[in-house]
RONULO-437499 format. One record per residue: residue in one letter; y, z, x of N, C-alpha, C in turn. Coordinates in steps of 0.001 Angstrom, whole numbers, padded with zeros to 6 digits, always signed. Each point is the difference from the previous one (the first is absolute). Example, Ala and Ser with C-alpha at 12.3 -4.5 7.8 and 13.67 -1.06 7.14 Angstrom:
RONULO-437499
a-005690+007800+013190+001190+000000-000890+001200+000000+000900 s+001050-000720-000350+001190+000060+000820+001090+000730-000770 
This chain:
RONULO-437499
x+022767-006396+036862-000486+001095+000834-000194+001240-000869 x-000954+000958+000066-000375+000796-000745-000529+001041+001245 x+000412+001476-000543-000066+001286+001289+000017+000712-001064 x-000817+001467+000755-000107+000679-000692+000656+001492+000712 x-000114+001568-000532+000337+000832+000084-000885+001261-000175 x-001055+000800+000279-000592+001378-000567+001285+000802-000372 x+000117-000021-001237+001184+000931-000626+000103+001782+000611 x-001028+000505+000228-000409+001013+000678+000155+000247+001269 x-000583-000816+001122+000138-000043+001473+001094-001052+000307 x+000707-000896-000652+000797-001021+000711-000962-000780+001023 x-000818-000192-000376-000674-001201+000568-000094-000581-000222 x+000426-001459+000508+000247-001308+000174-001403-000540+000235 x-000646-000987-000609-001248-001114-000141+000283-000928-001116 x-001319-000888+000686+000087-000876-001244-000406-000198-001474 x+000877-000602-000372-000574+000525-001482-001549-000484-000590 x-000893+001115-000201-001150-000638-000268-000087-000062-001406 x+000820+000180-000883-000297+000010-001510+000117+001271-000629 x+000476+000944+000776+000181+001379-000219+000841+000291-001294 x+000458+000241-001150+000704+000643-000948+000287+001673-000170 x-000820+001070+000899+000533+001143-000333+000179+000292+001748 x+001314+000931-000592+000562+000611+000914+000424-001131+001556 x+000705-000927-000452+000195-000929+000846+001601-000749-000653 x+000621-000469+000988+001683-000866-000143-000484-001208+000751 x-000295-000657-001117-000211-001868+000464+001097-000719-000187 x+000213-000478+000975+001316-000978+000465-000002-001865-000142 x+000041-000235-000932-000240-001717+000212+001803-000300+000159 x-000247-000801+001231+001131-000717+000466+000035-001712-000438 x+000710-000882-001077-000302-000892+000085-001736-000723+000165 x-000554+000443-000681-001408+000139-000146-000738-001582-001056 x-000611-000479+001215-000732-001293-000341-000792+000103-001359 x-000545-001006-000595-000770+000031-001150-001040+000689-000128 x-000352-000336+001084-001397+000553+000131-000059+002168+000333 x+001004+000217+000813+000445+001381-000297+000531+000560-000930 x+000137-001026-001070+000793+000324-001445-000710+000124-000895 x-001052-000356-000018-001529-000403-000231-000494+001667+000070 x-000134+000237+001275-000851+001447+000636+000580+001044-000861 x+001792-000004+000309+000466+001096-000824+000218-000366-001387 x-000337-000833-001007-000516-000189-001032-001361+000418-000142 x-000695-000208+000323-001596+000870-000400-000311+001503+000668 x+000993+000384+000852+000276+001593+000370+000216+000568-001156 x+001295-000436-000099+001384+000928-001229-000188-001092-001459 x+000243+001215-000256-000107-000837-001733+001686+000373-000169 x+000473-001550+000410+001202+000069-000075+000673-001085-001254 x+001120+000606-000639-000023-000836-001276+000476-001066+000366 x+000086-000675-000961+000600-001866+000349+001609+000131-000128 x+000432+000726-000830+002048-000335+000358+000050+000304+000808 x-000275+001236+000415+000403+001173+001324-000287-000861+001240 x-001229-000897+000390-000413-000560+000784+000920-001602-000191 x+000034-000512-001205+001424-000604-000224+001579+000148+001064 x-000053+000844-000980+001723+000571+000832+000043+000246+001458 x-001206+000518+000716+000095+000325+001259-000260-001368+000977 x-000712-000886-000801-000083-001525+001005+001213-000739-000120 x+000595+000225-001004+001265-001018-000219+001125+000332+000577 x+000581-000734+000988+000968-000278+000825+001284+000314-000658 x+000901+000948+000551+001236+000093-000748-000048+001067-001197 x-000992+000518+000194-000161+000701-001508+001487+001375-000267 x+000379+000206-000445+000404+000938-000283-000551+001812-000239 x+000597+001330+000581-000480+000799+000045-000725+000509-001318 x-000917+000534-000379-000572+000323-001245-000893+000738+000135 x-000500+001204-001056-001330+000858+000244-000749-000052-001732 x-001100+000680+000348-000908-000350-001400-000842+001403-000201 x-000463+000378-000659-001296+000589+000245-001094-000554-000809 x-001023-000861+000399-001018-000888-000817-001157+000934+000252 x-000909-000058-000745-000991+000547-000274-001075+000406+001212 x+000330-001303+000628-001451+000179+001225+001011+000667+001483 x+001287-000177-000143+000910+001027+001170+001514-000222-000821 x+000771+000935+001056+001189-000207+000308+000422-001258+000925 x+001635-000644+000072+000264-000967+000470+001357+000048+000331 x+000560-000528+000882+001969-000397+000108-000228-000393+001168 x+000918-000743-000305+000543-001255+001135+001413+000292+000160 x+000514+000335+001051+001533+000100+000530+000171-001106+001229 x+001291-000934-000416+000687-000102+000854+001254+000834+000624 x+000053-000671+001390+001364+000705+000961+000366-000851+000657 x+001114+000289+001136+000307-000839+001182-000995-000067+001009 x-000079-001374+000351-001201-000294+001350+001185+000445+001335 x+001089+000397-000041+000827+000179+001038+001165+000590-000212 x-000169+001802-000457+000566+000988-000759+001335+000192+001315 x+000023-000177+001300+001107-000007+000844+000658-000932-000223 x-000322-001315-000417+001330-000858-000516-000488-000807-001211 x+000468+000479-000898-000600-000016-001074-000067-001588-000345 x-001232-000709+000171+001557-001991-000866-001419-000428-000861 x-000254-001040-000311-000584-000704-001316-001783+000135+000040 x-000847+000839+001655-001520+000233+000294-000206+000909-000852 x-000666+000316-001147-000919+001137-000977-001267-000209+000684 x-000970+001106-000218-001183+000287+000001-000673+000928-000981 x-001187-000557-000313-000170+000754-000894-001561+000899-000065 x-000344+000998-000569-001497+000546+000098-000555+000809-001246 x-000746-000465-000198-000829+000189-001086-001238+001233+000030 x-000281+000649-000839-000957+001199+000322-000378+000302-001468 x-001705-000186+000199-000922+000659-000759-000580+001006-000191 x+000514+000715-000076-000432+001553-000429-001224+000613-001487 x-001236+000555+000915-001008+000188-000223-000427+001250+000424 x-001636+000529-001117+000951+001187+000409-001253+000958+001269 x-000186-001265+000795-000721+000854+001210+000455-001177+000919 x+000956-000806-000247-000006-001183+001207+001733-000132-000504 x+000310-000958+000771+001318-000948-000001+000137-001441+000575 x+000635-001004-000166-000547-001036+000363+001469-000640+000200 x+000764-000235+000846+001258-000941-000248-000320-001190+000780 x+001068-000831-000477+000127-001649+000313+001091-000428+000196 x+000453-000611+001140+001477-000584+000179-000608-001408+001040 x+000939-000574+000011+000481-001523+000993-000296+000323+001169 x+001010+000836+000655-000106+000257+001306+000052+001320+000194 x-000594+001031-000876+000581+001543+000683+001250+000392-000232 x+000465+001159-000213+001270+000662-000149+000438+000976+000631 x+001430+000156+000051+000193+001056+001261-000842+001372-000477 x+000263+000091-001053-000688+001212-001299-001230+000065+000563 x-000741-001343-000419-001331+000324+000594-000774+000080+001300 x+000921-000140+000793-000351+000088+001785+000768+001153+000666 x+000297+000751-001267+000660+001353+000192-001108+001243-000512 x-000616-000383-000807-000676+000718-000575-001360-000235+000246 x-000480-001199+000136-001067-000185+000909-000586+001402+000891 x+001159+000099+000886-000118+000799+001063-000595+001256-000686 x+000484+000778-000828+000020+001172-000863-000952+000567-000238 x-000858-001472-000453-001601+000585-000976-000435+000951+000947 x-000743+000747-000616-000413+001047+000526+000180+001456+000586 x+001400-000276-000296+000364+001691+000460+000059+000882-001749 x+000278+000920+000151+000052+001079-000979+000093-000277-001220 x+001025-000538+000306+000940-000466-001378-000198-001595-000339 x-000780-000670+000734-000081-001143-000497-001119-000480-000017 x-001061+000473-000877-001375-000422+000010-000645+000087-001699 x+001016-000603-000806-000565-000449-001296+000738-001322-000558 x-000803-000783-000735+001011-001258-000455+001317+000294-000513 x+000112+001769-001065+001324-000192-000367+001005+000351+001170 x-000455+000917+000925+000560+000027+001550+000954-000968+000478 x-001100-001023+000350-000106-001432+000318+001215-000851-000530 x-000516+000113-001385+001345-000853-000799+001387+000630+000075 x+000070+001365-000123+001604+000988-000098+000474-000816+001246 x-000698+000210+001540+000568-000265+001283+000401-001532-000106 x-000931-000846-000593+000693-001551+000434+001219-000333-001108 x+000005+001535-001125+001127-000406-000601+001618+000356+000488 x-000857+001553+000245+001508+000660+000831+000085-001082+001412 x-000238-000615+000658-000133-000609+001039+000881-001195+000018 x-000009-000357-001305+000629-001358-000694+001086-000010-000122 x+000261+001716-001002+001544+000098-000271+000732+000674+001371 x-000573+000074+000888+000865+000288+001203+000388-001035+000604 x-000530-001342-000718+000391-001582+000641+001279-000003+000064 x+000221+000663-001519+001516-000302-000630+001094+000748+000298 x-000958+000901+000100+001292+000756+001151+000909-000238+001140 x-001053-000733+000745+000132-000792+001136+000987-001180-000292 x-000405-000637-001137+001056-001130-000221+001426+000172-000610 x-000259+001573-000401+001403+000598-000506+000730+000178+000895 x-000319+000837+000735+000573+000443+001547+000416-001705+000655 x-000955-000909+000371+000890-001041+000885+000362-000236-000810 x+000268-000705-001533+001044-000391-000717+001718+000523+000021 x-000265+001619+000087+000997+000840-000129+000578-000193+000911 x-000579-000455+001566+000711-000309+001427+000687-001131-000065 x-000106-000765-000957+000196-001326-000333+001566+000062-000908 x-000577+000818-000642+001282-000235-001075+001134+000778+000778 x-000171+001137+000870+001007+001007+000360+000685-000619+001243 x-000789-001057+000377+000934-000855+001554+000486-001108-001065 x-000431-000590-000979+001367-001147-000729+000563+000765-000304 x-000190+001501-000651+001197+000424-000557+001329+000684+000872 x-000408+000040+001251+001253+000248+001367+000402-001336+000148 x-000415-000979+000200-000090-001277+000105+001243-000642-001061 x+000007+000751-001122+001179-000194-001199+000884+000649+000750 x-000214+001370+000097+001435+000683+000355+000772-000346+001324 x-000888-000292+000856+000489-000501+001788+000895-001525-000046 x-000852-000602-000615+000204-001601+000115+000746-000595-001386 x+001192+000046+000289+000549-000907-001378-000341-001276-000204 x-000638-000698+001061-000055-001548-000087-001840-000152-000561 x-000645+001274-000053-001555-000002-000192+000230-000508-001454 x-000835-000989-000222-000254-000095-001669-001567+000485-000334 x-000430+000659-000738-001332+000699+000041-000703-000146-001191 x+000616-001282-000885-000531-000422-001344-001402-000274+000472 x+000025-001080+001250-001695-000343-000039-000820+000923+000606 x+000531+000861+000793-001095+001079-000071-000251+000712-001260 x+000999+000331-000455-000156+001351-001092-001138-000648-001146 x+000231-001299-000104-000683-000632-000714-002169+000068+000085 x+000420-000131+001353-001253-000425+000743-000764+001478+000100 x+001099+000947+000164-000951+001207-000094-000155+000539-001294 x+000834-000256-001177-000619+000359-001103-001255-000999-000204 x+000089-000835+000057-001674-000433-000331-000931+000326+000913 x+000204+000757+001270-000904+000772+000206-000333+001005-000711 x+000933+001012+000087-000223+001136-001027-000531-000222-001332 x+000613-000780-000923-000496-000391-001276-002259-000126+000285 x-000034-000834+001061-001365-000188-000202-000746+001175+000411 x+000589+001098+001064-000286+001273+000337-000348+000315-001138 x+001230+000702-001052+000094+000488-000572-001200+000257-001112 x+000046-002096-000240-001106-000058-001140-001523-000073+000353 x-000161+000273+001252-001459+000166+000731-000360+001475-000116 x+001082+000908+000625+000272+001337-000544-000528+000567-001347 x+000599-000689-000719-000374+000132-002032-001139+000022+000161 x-000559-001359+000083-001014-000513-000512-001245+000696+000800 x+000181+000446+001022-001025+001204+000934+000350+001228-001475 x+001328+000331-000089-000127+001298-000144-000800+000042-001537 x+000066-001466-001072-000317+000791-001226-001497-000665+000490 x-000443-000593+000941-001666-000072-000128-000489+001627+000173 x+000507+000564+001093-000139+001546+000752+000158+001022-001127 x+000698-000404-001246-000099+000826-001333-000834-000360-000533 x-000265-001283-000605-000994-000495-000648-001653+000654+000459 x-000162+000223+001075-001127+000237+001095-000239+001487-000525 x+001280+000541+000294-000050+001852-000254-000245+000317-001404 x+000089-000723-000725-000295+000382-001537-001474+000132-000691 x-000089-001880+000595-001321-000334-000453-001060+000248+001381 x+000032+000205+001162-001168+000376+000936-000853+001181-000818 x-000975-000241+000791-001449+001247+000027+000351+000714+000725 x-000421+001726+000224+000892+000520+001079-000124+001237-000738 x-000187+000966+000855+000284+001611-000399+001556-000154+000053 x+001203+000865-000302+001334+000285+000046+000445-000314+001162 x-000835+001444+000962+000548-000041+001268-000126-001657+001011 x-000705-000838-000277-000308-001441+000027+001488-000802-000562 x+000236+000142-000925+000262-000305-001116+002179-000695+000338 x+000326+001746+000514+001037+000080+000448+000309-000593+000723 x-000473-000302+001252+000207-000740+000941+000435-001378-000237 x-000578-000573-000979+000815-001558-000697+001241+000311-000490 x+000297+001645-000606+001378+000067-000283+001096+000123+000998 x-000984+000585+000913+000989-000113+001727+000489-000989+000170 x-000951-001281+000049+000494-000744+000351+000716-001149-001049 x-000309+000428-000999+001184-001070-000995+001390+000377+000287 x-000232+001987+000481+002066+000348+000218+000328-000738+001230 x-001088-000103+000715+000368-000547+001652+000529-001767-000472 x-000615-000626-000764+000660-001319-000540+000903+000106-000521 x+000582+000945-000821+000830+000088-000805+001348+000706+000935 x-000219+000527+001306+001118+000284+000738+000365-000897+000574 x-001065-001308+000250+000143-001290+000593+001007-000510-000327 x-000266-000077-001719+000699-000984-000333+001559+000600-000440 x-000139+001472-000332+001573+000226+000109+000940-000203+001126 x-000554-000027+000863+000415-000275+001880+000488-001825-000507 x-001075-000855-000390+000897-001542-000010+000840+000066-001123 x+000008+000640-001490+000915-000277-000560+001172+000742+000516 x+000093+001009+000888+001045+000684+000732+000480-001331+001010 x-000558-000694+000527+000640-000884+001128+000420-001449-001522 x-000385-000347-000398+000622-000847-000967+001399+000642-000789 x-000156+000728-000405+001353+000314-000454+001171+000062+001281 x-000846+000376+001191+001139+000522+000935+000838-001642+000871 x-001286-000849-000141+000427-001742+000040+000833-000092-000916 x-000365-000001-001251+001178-000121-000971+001213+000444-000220 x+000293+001145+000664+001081+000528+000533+000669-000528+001116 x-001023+000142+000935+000388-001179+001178+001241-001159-000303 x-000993-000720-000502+000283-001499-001087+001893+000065-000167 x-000299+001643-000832+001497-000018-000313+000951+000628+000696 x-000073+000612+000898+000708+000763+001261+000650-001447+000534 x-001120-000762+000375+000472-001178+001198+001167-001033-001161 x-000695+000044-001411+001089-000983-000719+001599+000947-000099 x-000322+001376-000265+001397+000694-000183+000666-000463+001185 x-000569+000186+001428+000673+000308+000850+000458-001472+000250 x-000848-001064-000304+000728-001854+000250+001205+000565-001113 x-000026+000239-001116+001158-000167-000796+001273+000914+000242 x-000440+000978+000852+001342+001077+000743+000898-001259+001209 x-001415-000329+000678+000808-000614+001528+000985-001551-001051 x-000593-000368-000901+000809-000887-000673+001200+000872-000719 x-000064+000481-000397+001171+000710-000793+001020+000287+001708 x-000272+000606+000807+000560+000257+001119+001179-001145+000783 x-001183-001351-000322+000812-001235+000339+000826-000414-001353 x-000073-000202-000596+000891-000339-001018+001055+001033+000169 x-000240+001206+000017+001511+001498+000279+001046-000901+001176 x-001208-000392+001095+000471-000529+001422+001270-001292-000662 x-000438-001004-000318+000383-000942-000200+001495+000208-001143 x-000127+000802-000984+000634-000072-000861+001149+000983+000621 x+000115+000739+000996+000829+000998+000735+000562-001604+000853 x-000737-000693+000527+000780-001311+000753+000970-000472-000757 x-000851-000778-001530+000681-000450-000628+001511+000694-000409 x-000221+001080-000178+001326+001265-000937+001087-000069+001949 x-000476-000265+000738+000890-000081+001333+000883-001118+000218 x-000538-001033-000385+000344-001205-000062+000968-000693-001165 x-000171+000605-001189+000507-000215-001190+001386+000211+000038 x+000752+001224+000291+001797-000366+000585+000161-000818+000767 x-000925-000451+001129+000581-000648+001404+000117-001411-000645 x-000958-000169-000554-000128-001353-001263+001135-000401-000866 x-000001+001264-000512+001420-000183-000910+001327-000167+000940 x+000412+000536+001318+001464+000067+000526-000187-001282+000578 x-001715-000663+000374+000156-001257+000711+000421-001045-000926 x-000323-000275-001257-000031-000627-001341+001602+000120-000114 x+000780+000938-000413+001535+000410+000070+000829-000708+001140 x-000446-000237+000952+000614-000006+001316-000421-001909-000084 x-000986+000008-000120+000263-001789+000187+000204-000781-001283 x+000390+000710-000889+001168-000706-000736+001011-001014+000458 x+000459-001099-000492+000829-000975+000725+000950+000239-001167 x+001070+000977-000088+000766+000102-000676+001405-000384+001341 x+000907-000630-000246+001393-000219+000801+000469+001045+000332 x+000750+000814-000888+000143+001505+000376-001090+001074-000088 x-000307+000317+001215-000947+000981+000637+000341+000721+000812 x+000989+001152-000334+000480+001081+001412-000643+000038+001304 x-001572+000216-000111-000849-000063+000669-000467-000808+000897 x+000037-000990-000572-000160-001699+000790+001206-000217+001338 x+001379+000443-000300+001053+000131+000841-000311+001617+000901 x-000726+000607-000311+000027+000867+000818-000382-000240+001654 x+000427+000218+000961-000295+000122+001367-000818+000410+000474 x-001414+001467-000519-000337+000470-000385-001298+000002-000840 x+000357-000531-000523-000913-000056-001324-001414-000551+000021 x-000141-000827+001035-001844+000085+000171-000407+001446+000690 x+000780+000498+000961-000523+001187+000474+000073+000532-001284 x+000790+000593-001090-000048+001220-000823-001256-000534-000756 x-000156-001161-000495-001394-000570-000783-000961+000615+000551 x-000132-000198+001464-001555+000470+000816+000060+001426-000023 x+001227+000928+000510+000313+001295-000441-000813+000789-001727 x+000407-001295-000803+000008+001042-001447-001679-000366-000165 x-000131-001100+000860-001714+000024-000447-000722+000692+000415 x+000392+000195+001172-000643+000999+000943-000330+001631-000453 x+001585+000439-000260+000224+001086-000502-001015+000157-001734 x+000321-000576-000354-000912+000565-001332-001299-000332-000203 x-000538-001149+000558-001272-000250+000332-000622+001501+000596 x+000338+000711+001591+000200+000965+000801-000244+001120-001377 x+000964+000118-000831+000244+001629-000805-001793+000047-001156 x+000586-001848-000540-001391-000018-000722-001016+000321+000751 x-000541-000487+001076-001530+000169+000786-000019+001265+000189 x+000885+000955+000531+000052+001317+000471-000038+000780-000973 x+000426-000019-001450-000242+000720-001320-001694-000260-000510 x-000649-001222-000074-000820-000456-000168-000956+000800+000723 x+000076-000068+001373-000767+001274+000964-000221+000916-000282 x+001798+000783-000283-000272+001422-000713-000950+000480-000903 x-000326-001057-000678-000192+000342-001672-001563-000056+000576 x-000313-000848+001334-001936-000123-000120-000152-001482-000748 x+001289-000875-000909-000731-001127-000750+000062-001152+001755 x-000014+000390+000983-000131-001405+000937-000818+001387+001260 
């Protein structure tokens, strides 16, 4: 599918072959429309390369016959999981031309735009579907951050929560955030260096490389804070263990006289004062009682039970 744009009025028609002052849109675009915008645009062969190939990674150029970059993001920046999308844009310098699969939120955001004040030139054009992009990530920072801040109550509430396979599961979210992030942000430099462009043009790619570059301090901020995570939940397994072992070994230290007077006492020695006593199972249950009783109640004191 192929649509077009009057960069000037925001008018929407079809594309008749127009190159100035126009934002041509090929969506997943048949041979034969690949064809059309091949004998329109004198578009180079990598650039036109990189933008058909599936999976490509973010990248920008400046080749002779235009400017170029391809950014990926999340296809579903509210919950961020393994959908990228990606969009490609040819920048020329009375037209613009991008290409994606299915459309991007970027570009059905900006779509809308053409034509008002501020958005009626290709480098226009390109700043908005870039700033547009890195607000993906924002988006996926923010629900990520909702993510990490309910496991991380989730540690402190629930002693029985184990949160290895999440913590896990959301760093490799973040990690791929992160490196989608990068790889936007050094195309968005690459772009600002080498583009065509008066200054005031010019800047605007530097806008938006800081806007990637706040992106990505936002995921390496939630990765370290997993990794912390990670170790909060292991300190705190190795406290509640240290706690039981205190528990147990305060049993054991209770038991250890009663052990010994029981051990003493069933001795089968002939003479045993004790053995003749009248008495003497009660005082047994008495002395166990009693110091068992002093131990547990000192033990209390102290906080070790």
């Amino acid at each position: 599918m192929i649509r077009a744009k009057q960069l000037a009025t925001g008018e929407e028609r079809p594309w008749a072959g127009e190159t100035t002052g126009v934002w041509v849109d090929a969506q997943e675009p048949t041979p034969e429309e690949l064809a059309r915008l091949r004998a329109a645009f004198p578009l180079n062969r990598l650039a036109l390369e990189d933008a058909l190939e599936r999976g490509h990674w973010s990248r920008a150029e400046q080749y002779p016959e235009h400017g170029f970059i391809t950014v990926r993001s999340f296809a579903h920046p509210e919950e961020p999981d393994e959908f990228t999308e990606r969009l490609s844009v040819f920048i020329f310098a009375q037209a613009v031309l991008t290409h994606s699969y299915a459309g991007t939120r970027a570009l059905r955001a900006v779509w809308e735009l053409v034509g008002r004040e501020t958005v009626n030139s290709p480098q226009e054009v390109t700043y908005e579907l870039l700033d547009h992009t890195a607000d993906t990530f924002f988006t996926a920072a923010d629900a990520l951050e909702v993510r990490v801040d309910a496991l991380e109550e989730q540690v402190f509430l629930n002693a029985r929560v184990n949160p290895v396979e999440a913590v896990f599961e959301l760093k490799h979210h973040v990690s791929q955030a992160r490196r989608l992030a990068t790889d936007a942000r050094e195309a968005a430099a690459l772009l600002g260096r080498h583009a065509l462009g008066s200054p005031a043009e010019l800047v605007r790619y530097r806008d938006v490389q800081d806007s990637f570059t706040r992106g990505t301090s936002r995921f390496e901020g939630l990765r370290d804070l997993l990794t912390s995570l990670l170790d909060l939940h292991l300190g705190l397994q190795s406290q509640r263990m240290n706690e039981v072992m205190r528990t147990l070994t305060a049993v054991s230290v209770i038991f250890l006289p009663l052990t010994f007077l029981a051990g003493v006492w069933g001795m089968n020695f002939e003479h045993m004062p004790e053995l003749a006593a009248r008495y003497g199972y009660a005082f047994a249950w008495a002395s166990f009682l009693l110091i068992g009783g002093l131990l547990a109640a000192s033990f209390k004191r102290r906080g070790w039970w």
